[in-house]
C-alpha positions in Angstrom: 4.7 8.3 -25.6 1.2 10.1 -25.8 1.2 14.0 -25.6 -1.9 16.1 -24.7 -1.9 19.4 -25.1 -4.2 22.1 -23.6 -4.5 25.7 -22.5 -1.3 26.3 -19.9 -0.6 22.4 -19.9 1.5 19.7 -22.4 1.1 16.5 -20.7 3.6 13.5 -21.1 2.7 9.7 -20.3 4.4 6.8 -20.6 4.3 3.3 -20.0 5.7 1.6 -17.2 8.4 0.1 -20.0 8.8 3.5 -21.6 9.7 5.0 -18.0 11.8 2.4 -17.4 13.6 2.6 -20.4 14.0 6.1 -19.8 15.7 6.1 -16.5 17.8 2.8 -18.4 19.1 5.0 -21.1 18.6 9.0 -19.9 16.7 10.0 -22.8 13.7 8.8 -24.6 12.7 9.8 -28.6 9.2 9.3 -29.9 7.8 10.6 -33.2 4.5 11.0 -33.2 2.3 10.8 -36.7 0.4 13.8 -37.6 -1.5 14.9 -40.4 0.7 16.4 -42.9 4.1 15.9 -40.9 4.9 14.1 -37.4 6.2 15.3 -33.9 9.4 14.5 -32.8 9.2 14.1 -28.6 12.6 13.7 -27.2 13.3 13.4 -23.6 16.2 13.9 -21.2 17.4 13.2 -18.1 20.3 15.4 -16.0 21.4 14.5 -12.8 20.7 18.3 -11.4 17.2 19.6 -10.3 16.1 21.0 -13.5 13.0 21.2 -15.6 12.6 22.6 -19.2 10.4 22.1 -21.9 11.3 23.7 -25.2 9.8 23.3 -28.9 11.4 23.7 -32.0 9.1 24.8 -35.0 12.0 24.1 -37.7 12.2 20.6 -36.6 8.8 20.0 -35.2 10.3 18.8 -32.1 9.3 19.2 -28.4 11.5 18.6 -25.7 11.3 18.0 -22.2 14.6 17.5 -19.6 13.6 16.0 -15.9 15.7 15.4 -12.9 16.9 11.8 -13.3 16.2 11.1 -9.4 12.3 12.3 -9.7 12.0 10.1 -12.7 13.2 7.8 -10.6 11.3 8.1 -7.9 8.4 8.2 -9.9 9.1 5.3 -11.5 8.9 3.5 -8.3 5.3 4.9 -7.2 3.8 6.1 -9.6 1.6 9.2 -8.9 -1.4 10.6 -10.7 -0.2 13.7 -11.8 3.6 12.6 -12.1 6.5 15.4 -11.9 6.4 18.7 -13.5 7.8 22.3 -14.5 6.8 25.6 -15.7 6.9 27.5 -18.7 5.9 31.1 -19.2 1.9 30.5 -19.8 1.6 27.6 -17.5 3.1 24.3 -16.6 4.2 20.5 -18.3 4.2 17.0 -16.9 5.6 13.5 -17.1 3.6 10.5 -15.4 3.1 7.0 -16.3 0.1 6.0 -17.9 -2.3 5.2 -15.0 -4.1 2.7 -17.4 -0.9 0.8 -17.6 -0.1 0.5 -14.3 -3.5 -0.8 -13.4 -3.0 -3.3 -16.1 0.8 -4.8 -14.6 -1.0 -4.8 -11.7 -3.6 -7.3 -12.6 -1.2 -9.0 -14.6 0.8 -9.6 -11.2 -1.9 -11.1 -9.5 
């Protein structure tokens, strides 16, 4: 899981076997190392048409909840800019990793 951060947008990408394993299990966790502490990334999957993204400072975790059907779809053809929602100063996204699925891809061939 690899989380960018910038003004108005969090980005979330994962590999083509993180994505799978998400739509396997409904929820992904990741901690991420940081200087000092590490982030906890956890992510869900409901079966209604509902985004959220919410982060917890007492835990250091950020979460993310996606429709199970656009994760779905997504995981089927991939798209650049992947499925998203809004917060109150801007927006979040889930993709795959373009760089991995260029690299199945010539793996395939």
């Amino acid at each position: 899981m690899k989380l960018k951060f910038s003004t108005g947008h969090v980005s979330v990408r994962l590999t083509v076997n993180q994505m799978q394993q998400l739509v396997d299990d409904g929820s992904l966790n990741a901690t991420i190392p940081l200087a000092g502490g590490a982030l906890n990334g956890v992510i869900s999957l409901v079966d209604e048409a509902v985004t959220n993204m919410q982060f917890d400072a007492n835990s250091s975790t950020i979460g993310f909840v996606f429709p199970r059907d656009a994760v779905q779809k997504e995981l089927a053809k991939p798209t650049r800019n992947g499925i998203g929602g809004y917060f109150d100063d801007g927006v979040f996204s889930l993709a795959i990793d373009i760089h991995d699925v260029r690299d199945k891809a010539r793996k395939a061939k």
